[in-house]
N, C-alpha and C positions, 0 to 999 in steps of 0.2 A: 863236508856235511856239518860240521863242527859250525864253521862260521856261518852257514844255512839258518843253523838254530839259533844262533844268535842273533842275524837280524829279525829274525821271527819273533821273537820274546822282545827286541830293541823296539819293533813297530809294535808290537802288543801295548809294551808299556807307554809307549807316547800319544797312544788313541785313548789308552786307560786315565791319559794325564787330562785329559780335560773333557767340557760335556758335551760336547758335538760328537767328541772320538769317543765317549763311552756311550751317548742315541744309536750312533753306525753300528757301532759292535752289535748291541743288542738287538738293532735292523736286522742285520743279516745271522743270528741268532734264531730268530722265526722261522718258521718254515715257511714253503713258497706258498701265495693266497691258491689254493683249489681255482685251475683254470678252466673254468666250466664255457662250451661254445656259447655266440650269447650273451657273452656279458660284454657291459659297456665302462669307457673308458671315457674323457676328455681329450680326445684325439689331439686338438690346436692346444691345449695347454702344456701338453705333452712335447710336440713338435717346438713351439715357443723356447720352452725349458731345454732341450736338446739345442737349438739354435744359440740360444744367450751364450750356452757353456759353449758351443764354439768360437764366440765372438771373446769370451774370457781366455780359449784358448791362444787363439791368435795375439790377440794384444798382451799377452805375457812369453812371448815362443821368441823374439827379439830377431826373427829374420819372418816376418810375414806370413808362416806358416802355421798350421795347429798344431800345438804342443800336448802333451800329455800330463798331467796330475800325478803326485803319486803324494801319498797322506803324511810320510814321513820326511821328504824331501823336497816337495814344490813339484812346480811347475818344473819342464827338464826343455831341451834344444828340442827340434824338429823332427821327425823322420821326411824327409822328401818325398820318400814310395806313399804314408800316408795323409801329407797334403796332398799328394796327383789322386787318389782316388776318393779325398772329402771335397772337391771342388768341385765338383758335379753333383754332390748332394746338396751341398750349400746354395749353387743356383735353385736345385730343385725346390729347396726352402723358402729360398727368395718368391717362388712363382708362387708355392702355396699357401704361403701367410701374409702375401703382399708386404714384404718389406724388401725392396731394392739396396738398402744397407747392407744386406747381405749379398747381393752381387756385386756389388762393390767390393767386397772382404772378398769376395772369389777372387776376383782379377789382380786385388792386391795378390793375393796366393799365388795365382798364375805367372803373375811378374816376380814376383821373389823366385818361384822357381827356372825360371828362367836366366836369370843370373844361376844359378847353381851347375847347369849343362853341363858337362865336360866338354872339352875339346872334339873325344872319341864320339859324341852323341847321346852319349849315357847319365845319369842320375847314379851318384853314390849308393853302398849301401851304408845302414845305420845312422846315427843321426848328422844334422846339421854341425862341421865344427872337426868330426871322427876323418874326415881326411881316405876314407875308404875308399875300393877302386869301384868302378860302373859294375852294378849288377842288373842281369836282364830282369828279375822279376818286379824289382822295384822299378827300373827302368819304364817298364810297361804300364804301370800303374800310372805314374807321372803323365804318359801317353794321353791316359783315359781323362785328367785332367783337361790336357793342352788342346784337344781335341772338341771337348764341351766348351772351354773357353772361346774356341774359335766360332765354334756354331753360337755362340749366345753372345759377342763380341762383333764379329767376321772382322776382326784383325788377323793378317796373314801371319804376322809372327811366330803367334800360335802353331796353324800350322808346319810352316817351315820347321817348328822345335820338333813339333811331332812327327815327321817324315827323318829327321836327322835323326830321332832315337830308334826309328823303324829299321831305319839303313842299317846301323849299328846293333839291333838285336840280329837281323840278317845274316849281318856278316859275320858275328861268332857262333851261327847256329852248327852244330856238330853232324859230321856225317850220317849220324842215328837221328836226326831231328829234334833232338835233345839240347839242351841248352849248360851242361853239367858243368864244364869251367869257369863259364863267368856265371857263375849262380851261388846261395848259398850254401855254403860247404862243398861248394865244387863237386856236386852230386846230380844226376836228372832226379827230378819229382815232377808227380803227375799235376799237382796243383799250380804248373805252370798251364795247364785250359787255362788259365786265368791269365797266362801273355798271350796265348792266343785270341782269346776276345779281342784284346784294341788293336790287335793286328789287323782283325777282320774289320774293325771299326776305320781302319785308318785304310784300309782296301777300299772300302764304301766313298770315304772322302776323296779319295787323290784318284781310284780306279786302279793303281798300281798294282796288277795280279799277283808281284812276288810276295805280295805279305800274303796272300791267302793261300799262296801254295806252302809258305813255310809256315804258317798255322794250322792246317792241314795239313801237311807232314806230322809237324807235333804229333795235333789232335789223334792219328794213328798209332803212335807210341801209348799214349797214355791210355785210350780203351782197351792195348793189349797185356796192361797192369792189371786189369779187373778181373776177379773172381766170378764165377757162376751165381755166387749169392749176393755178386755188387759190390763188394769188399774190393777197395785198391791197392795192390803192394806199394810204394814208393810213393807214403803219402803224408808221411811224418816229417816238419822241418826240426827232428833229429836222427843221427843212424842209433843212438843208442834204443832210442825208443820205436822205432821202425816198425815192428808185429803189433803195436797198438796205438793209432796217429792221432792226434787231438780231432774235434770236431771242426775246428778254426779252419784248418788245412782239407781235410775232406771236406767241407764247407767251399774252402775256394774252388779244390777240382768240379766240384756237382755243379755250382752255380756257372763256372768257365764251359761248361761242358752244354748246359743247359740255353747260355746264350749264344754260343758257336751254333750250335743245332738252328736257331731260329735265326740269323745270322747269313748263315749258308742255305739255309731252307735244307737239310740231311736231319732226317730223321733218326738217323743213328745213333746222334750223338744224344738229341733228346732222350733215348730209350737208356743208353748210357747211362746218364745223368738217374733217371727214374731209379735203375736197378739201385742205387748206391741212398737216393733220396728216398725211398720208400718203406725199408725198414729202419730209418732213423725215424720216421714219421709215424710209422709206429707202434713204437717202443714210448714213442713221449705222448702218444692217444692212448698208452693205455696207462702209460706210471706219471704223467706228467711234468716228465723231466729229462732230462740227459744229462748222458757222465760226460765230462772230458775229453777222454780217449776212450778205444772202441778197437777190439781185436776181431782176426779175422774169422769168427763166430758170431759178430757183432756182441760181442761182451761187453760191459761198459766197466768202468773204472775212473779214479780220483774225481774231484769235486766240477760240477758242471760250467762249463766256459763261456762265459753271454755272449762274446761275439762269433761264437758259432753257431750258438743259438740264434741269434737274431740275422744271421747268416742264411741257416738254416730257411726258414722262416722266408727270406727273399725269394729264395730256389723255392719253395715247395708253391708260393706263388707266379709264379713263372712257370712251372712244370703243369701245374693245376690248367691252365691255358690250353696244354695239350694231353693232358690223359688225367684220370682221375679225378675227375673237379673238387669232387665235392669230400672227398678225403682230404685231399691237399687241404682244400681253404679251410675245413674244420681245426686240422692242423694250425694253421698260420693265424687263424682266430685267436686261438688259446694261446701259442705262443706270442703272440704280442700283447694278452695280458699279464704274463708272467713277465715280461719283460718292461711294463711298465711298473707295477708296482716295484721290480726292483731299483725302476729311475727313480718312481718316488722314495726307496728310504733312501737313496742319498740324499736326497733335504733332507733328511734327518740328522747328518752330519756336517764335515765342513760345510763354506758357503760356496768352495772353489769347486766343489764335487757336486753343487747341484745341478741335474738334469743330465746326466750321465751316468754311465755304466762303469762297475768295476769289473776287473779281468775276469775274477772270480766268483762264482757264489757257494759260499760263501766270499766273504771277500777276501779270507786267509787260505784260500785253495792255491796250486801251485803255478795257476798259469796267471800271470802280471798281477803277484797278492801283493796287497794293501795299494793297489793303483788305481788311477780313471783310465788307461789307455786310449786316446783319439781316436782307434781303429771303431770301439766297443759302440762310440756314439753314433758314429759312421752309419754302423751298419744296424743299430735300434732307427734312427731317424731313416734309413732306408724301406726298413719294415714297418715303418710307421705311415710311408708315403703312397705302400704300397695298399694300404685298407681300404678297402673299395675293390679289389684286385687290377688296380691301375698303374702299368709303369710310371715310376715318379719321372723318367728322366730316362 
């Protein structure tokens, strides 16, 4: 706890030390703009700005991948798991700003991770460099990559990488359909629906039945976590904080859950998804916000998470397609103007942090404080693609 506070006062003081770092501070000082349905945004300037910062991430990540920001330290290595699922956003960017530089930057990605594979078929966890062994969830993400690159490439390489990590989630899946050894902390969570989508993705491509029986296996496990009010036990990526799971993580299970359902054509999984999406949807229609983590009362707590937010935001437009339209998308309205004024005050600070999100908001809150995380822009530029209520990709 001790040295907690010290880097907290240590990044205090060095945002305090110059005036970009004391604009941000004061940015996220504000309170969030009143997201009223309705209002308008610069959509493409938006998208534009999320794009450049990818393009800054990549050319500072020194292996081909998107890197992440953090205000007191730089630019940091790679995570693999979230190059594989910015690479498919990155085409998706390419198509809708007409700049093909950006497909290009994808494929660079796509090839750097390729070199990265393991032997076993798998994708490390943690960053570029950490030496860590294959874990399936990030494994799978990687998938979601290689997969888009194929379709938007038709290089078989692609492929072939993505069938080799398919084999290899396969074959450590655990007799309960669980994936809890090779995962993080060597535990099941439910926000593995979210390996099971490119499993089912990677069924569609090759036809190969066993991925959609073992993502349907999963997908069974993880609906019998859910509470009557939508709430999922085993949904926190920590045991400490387990009875109250960030948004970020229920955010993956909902959306996994949400595109399994459409996926498979089983409407179950959709209603699934629903029960768990619907009173987070809300709770932020009616306070215009959300907390971080969320007990199983749906209680909220610590400072709100933007890449659950804008997480969120993807799912309730995807669900909106099949029940509630017109709640959802009111939802997803507001949430993507809260979500862009908070891209715009980083232009208020550094120059490495504009057009992107911080972990936090504030941005001293405890989930990735004082950082840009790659995942945060990911998934703003996703919900930014989706306005119109149009799959970006």
């Amino acid at each position: 706890m001790l040295r907690s506070l010290i880097d907290y006062s240590r990044c205090f003081a060095h945002l305090l030390g110059s005036t970009a770092g004391r604009r941000l501070v004061a940015a996220h000082r504000r309170p969030l703009r009143e997201a009223q349905a309705g209002g308008h945004f610069d959509l493409i300037s938006a998208l534009n700005d999320a794009a450049d910062w990818f393009c800054r991430a990549q050319d500072n990540s020194g292996d081909e991948g998107m890197g992440s920001y953090h205000l007191v330290t730089g630019w940091g290595r790679t995570y693999p798991e979230t190059t594989g699922y910015i690479i498919p956003t990155v085409f998706a960017l390419a198509e809708r700003l007409d700049r093909p530089e950006l497909a290009e930057r994808a494929v660079r990605a796509a090839d750097g991770l390729l070199k990265l594979q393991r032997p076993d078929g798998g994708w490390q966890g943690g960053r570029v460099g950490e030496e860590r062994p294959s874990v399936v969830f990030n494994t799978a993400q990687v998938v979601r990559g290689m997969l888009t690159a194929h379709r938007m490439t038709n290089e078989d390489r692609y492929l072939w990488s993505a069938r080799k990590a398919g084999d290899w989630i396969l074959a450590v899946q655990e007799a309960d359909s669980t994936w809890s050894r090779n995962n993080f902390m060597g535990v099941a969570r439910v926000y593995d629906s979210y390996v099971d989508a490119p499993l089912l993705q990677l069924f569609n491509a090759t036809g190969e039945a066993s991925y959609k029986r073992a993502a349907v296996r999963n997908l069974e496990w993880v609906v019998s976590r859910q509470r009557p009010n939508g709430w999922f036990a085993d949904a926190d990526n920590t045991v400490k904080h387990n009875d109250r799971p960030i948004i970020h993580t229920i955010a993956y299970t909902i959306d996994g859950l949400a595109d399994c359902g459409a996926l498979t054509n089983d409407v179950r999984f959709l209603d699934h998804a629903h029960r768990a999406a619907g009173p987070l949807r809300d709770i932020f229609l009616r306070d215009g916000r959300l907390n971080g983590r969320y007990d199983q009362h749906w209680q909220g707590s610590e400072a709100m998470i933007t890449t659950g937010c804008a997480q969120l935001c993807i799912a309730w437009e995807k669900l909106a397609q099949h029940t509630e339209a017109h709640a959802y998308r009111s939802a997803a309205v507001r949430m993507r103007m809260v979500l862009v004024d908070l891209q715009q005050r980083s232009a208020e600070g550094p120059a490495d942090g504009r057009g992107a999100l911080t972990g936090s908001f504030p941005l001293w809150g405890r989930y990735e404080k004082f950082a840009y995380p790659n995942w945060a822009t990911k998934y703003l530029a996703d919900a930014l693609l989706w306005a119109g209520g149009k799959a970006p990709h």
